[in-house]
VEXDREN-2710 file (C-alpha; in Angstrom, 1 decimal):
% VEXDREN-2710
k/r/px/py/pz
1/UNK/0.0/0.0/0.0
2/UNK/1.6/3.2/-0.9
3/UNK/2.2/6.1/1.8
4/UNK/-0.5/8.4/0.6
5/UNK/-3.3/6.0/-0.3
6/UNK/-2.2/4.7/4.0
7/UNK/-2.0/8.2/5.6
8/UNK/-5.4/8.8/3.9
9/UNK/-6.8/5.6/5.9
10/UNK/-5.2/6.4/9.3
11/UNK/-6.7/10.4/9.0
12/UNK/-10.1/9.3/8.2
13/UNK/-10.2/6.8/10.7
14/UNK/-8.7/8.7/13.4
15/UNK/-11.4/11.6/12.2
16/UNK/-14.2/8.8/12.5
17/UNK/-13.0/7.4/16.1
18/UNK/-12.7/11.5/16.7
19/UNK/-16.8/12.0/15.8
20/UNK/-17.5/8.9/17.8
21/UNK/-16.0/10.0/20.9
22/UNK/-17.5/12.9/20.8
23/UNK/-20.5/12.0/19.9
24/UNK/-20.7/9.2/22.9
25/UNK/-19.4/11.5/25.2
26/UNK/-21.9/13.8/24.8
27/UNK/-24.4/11.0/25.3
28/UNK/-23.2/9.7/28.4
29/UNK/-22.9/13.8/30.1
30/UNK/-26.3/14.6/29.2
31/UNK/-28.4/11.1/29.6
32/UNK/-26.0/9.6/31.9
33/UNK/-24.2/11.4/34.3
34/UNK/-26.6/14.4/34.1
35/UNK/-30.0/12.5/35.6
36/UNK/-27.2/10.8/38.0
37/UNK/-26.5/14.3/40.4
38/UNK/-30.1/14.7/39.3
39/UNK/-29.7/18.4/38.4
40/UNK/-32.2/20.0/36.0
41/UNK/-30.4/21.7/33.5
42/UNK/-31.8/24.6/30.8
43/UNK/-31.9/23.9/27.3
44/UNK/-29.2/26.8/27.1
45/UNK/-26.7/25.3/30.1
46/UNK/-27.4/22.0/27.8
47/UNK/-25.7/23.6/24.8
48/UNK/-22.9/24.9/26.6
49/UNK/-22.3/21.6/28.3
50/UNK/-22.2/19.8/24.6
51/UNK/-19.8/22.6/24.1
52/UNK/-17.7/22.0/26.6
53/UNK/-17.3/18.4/26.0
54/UNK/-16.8/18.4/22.4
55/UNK/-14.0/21.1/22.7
56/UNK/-12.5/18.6/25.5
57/UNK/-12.7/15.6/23.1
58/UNK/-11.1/17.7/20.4
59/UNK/-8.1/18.7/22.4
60/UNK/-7.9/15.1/23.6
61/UNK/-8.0/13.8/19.7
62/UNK/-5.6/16.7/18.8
63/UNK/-3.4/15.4/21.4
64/UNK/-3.3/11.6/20.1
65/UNK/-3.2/12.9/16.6
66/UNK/0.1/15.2/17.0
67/UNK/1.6/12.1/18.9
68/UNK/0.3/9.5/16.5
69/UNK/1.0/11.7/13.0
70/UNK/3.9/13.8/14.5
71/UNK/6.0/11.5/16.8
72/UNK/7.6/9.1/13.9
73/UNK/7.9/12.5/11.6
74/UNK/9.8/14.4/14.4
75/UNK/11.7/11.1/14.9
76/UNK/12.3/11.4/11.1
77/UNK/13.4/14.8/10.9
78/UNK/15.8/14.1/14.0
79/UNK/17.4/11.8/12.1
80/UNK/17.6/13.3/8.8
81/UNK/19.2/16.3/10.8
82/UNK/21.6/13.8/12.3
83/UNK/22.8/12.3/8.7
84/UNK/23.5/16.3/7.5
85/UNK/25.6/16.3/10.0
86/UNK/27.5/13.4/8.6
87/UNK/26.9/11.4/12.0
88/UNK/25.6/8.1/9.7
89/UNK/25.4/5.7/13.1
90/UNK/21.7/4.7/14.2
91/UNK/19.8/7.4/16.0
92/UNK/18.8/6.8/19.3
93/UNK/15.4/5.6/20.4
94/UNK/15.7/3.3/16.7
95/UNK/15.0/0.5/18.5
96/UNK/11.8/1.6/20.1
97/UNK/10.0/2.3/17.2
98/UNK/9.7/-1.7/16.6
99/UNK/8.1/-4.5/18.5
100/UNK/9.0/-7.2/20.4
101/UNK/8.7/-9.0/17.2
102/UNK/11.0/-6.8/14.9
103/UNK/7.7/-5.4/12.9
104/UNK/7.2/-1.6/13.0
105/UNK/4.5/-0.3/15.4
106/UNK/1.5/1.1/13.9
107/UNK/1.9/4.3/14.3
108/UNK/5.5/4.3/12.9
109/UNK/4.3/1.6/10.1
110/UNK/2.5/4.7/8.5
111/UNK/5.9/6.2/7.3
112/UNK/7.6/2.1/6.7
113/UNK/8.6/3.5/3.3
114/UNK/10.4/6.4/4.2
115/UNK/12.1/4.8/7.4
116/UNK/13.4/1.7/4.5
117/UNK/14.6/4.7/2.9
118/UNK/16.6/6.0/5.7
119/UNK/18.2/3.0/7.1
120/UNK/19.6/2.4/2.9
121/UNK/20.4/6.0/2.6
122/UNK/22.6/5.9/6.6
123/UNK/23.9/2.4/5.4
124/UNK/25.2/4.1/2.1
125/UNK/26.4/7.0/3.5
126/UNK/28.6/4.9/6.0
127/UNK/30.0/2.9/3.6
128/UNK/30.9/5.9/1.4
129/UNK/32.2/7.7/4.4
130/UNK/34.4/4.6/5.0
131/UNK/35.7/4.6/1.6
132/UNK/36.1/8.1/1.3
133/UNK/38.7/7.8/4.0
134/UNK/40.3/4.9/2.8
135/UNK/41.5/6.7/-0.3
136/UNK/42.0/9.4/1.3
137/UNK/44.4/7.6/3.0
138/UNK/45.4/5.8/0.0
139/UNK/46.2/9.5/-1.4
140/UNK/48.1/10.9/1.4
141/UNK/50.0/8.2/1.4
142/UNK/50.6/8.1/-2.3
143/UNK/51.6/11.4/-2.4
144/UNK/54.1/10.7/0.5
145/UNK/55.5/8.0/-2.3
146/UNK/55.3/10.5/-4.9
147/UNK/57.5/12.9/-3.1
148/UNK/60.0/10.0/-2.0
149/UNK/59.9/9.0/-5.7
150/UNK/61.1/13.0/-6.9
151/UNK/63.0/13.3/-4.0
152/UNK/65.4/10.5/-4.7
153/UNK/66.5/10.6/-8.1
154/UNK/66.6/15.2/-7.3
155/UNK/69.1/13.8/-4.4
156/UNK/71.5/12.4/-7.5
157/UNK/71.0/14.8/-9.8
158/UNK/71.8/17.3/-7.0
159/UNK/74.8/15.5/-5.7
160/UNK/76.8/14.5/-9.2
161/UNK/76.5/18.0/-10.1
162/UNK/78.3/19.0/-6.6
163/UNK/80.7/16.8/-7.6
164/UNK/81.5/17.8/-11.2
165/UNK/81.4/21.8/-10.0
166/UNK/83.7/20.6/-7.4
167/UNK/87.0/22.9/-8.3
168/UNK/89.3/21.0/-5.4
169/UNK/88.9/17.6/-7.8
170/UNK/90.2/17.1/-10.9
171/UNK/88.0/14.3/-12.6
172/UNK/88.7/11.9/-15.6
173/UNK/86.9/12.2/-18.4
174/UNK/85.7/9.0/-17.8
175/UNK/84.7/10.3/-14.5
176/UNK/82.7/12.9/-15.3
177/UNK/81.4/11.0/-17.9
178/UNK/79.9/8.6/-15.5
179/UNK/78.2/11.2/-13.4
180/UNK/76.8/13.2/-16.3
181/UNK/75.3/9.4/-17.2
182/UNK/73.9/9.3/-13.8
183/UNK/72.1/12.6/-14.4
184/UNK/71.3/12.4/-17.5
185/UNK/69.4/8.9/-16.0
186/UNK/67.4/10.6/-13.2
187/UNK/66.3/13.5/-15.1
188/UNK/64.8/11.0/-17.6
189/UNK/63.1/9.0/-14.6
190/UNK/61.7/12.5/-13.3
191/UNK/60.5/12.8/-16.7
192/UNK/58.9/9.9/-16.7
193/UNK/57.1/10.5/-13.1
194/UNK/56.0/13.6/-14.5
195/UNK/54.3/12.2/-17.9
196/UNK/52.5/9.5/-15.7
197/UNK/50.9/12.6/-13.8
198/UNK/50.1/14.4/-16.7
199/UNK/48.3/11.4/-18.2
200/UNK/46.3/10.7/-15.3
201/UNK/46.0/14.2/-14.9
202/UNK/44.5/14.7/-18.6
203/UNK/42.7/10.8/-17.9
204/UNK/40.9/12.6/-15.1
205/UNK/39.6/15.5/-16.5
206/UNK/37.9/14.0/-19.6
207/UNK/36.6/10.9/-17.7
208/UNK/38.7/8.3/-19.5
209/UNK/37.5/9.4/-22.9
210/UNK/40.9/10.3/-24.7
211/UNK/41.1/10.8/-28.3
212/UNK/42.5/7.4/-30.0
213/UNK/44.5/8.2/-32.7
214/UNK/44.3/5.3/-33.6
215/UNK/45.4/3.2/-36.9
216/UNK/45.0/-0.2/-38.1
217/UNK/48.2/-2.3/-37.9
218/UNK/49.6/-6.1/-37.1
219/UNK/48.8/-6.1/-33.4
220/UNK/51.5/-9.0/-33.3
221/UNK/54.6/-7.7/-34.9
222/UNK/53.9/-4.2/-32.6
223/UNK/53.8/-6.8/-29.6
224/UNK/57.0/-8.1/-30.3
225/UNK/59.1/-5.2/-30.7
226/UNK/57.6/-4.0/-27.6
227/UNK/58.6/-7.4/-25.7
228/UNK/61.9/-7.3/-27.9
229/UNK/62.5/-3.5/-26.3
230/UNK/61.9/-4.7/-22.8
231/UNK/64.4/-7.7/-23.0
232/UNK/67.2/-5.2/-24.1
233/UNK/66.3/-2.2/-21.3
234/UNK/68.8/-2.6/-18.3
235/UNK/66.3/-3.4/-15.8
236/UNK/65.4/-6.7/-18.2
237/UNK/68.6/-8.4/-18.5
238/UNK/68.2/-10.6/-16.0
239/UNK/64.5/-11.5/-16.6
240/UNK/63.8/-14.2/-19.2
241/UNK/61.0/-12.5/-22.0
242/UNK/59.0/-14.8/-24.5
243/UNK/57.3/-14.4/-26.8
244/UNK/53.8/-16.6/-28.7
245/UNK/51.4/-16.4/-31.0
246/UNK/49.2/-18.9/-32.9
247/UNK/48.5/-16.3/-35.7
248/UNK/51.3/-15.0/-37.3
249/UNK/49.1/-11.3/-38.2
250/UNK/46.5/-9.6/-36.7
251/UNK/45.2/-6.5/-37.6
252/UNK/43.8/-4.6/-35.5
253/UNK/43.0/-0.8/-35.1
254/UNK/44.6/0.7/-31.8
255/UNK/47.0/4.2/-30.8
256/UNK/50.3/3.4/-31.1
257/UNK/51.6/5.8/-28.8
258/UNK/48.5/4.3/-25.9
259/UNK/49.5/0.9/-26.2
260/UNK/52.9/1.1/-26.3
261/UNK/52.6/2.7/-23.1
262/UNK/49.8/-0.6/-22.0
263/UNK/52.1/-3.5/-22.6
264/UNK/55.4/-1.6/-21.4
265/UNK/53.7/-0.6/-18.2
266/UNK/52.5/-4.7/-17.5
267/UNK/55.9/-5.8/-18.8
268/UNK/57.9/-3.5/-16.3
269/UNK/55.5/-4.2/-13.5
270/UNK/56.7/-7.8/-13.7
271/UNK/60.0/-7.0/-13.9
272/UNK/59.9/-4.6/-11.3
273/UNK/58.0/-6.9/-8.8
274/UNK/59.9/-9.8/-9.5
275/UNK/63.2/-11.6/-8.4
276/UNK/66.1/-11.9/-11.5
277/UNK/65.7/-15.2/-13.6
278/UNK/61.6/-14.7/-13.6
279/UNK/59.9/-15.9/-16.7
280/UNK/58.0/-13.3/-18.4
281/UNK/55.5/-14.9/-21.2
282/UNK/53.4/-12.6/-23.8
283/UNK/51.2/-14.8/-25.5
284/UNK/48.7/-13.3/-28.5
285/UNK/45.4/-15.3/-29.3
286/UNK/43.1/-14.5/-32.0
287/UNK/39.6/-14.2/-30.8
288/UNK/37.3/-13.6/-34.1
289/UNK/36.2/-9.6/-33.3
290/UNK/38.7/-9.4/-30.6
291/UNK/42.1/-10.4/-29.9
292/UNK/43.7/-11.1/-26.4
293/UNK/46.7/-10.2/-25.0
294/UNK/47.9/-12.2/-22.3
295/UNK/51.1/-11.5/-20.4
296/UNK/51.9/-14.1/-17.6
297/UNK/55.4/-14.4/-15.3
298/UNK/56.4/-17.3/-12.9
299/UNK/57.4/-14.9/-10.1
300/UNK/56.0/-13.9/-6.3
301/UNK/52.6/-13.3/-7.5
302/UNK/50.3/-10.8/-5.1
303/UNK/48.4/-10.8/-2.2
304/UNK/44.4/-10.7/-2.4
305/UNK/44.8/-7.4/-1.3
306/UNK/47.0/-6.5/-3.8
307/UNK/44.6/-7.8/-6.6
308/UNK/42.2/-6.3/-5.2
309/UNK/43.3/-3.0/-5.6
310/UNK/46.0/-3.2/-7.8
311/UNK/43.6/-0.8/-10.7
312/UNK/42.9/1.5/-8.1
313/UNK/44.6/5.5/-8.7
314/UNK/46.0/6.0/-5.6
315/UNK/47.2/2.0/-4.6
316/UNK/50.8/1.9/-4.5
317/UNK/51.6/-1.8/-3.3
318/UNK/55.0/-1.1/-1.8
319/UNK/55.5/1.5/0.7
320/UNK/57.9/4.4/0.4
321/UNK/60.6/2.6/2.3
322/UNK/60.7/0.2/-1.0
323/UNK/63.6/0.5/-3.6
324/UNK/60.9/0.3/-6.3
325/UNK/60.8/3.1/-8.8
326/UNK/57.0/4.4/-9.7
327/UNK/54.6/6.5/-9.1
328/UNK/51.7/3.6/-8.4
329/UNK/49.9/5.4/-11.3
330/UNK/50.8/2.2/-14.0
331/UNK/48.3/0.0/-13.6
332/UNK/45.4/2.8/-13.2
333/UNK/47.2/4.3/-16.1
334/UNK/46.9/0.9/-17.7
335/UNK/43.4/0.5/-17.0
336/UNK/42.2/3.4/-18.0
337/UNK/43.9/3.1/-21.6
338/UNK/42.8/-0.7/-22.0
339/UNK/39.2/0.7/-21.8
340/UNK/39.6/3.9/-24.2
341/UNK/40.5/0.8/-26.4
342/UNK/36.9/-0.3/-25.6
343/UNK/38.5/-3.4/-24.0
344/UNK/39.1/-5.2/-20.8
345/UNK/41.6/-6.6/-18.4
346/UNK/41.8/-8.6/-15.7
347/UNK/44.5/-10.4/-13.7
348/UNK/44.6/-13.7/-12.2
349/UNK/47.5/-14.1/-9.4
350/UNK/47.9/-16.4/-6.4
351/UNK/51.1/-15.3/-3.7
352/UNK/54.4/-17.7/-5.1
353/UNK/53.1/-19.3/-8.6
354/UNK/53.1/-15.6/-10.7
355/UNK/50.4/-13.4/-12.1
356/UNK/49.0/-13.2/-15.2
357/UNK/47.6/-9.8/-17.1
358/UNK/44.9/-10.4/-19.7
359/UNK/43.9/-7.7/-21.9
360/UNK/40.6/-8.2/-24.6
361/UNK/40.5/-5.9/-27.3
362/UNK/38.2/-5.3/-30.1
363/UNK/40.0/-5.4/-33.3
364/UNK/37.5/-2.7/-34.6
365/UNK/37.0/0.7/-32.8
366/UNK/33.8/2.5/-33.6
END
């Protein structure tokens, strides 16, 4: 029964039971109790009497209708003052508004909807309160990581420059050489922090819609030269890259630039995350309209946790005590691309038998 067609019921009811009492009051004072104290009345002193009573039993249904109609909506409005004030714990006196059997009493039945209502909204509220704090946590402490992250490569660059302006040392060409290598290094790391917060910067502020520029190419030769370019970066020399496909081309329309930056930000995680000698496989499977990428190592795999909120902006997975370069931005960069793309990705992982990355992609973009 909806709230309206309900409050109508209870008003007209209550008005009924309201004429009745009156109207049996009345009866019993002037046929009753009148001839009782056997006092002769005039007609007039009659009227007034009638009066008198049916003014009484008005202020008496007045009464019972302000506590029947107004108690739950005060106890409403109490706690709908209570949730603006971002208190989202259950109001005091909930518990009195029900039975000994859990149902609502009557009076409080009238408003059942809105009271459903409530308890969702208070429960929702919580539970965004509670998130809300966890990333803000997330993001305090991210941006602790970021500024460890800018800090430490700033702290080479700062010192190898002390060093060549030094004028009581005399160094080497091969010397100086080195250091300027070292700088040279860590200003192209800081550049690299810096175009991962650009990206989620500009990711942000059009909702994940970027413009593709996107072309239609062999999906599988740009795979390989991306694994190929991995297996001869520094950090990859000691991490064993392979590469598979069943198909030999696939064409597919994708950015260049964007997925360059998909499969080298999975392939470095692993890298990154795993111990030397860890098997890294990229395997390529053609999927009729779509075509999957999967990229799978042997190494420590990751917590539940982890997985959990490995996608999220802010999740970092190592703390700022960790020799891990990043900015914990890869994987929500990754995400982010993998659906501009129109495509998916998920991860499978279990802690000490590896993790595997696996990307679905339409091979048409409309």
């Amino acid at each position: 029964m909806r709230i309206n067609t309900r409050f109508t019921l209870h008003l007209a009811l209550g008005i009924i039971l309201w004429m009745l009492l009156s109207g049996i009051c009345i009866v019993i004072g002037l046929e009753c109790i009148l001839p009782l104290i056997k006092k002769s009345v005039s007609e007039e002193y009659e009227n007034l009497i009638v009066v008198w009573i049916f003014g009484f039993s008005t202020i008496v249904c007045i009464a019972v209708f302000g506590w029947y109609f107004g108690g739950p909506l005060g106890f409403i409005m109490s706690w709908i003052h209570q949730l603006s004030q971002e208190n989202y714990t259950q109001p005091a006196g909930l518990s009195k508004i029900y039975a000994r059997k859990g149902k609502l009493r009557m009076r409080y039945m009238l408003y059942q909807e809105v009271l459903q209502h409530l308890q969702s909204l208070s429960e929702k509220l919580k539970a965004a309160e509670t998130e809300r704090e966890k990333v803000e946590q997330a993001k305090q402490e991210w941006i602790a990581g970021i500024s460890h992250d800018l800090k430490t490569p700033l702290t080479y660059i700062t010192g190898y420059s002390t060093l060549l302006l030094n004028a009581q040392y005399e160094w080497s060409k091969e010397e100086a050489r080195s250091f300027i290598q070292e700088i040279a290094d860590k200003g192209k790391h800081m550049e690299e922090l810096i175009q991962d917060l650009s990206l989620v910067i500009q990711l942000n502020s059009t909702d994940g819609q970027l413009p593709l520029h996107k072309s239609n190419q062999d999906i599988v030769e740009f795979t390989k030269r991306v694994v190929a370019t991995i297996s001869n970066n520094p950090q990859g020399k000691d991490y064993k890259l392979h590469f598979k496909t069943d198909t030999p081309v696939i064409n597919s329309e994708f950015d260049t630039k964007f997925m360059q930056r998909i499969l080298q930000n999975i392939l470095m995680n692993s890298i990154i995350h795993n111990p030397a000698n860890t098997n890294i496989y990229t395997q390529i499977f053609d999927n009729n309209e779509h075509v999957d990428i999967h990229i799978a190592d042997n190494g420590i795999g990751m917590s539940p946790h982890m997985l959990e909120n490995i996608f999220q902006q802010y999740y970092r997975g190592t703390t700022t005590d960790s020799s891990t370069e990043g900015t914990g931005l890869g994987m929500a960069i990754v995400h982010n691309l993998v659906q501009a793309h129109k495509g998916t990705i998920s991860i499978q992982s279990e802690p000490s038998k590896g993790t595997t990355f696996m990307i679905t992609l339409p091979k048409k973009i409309y």
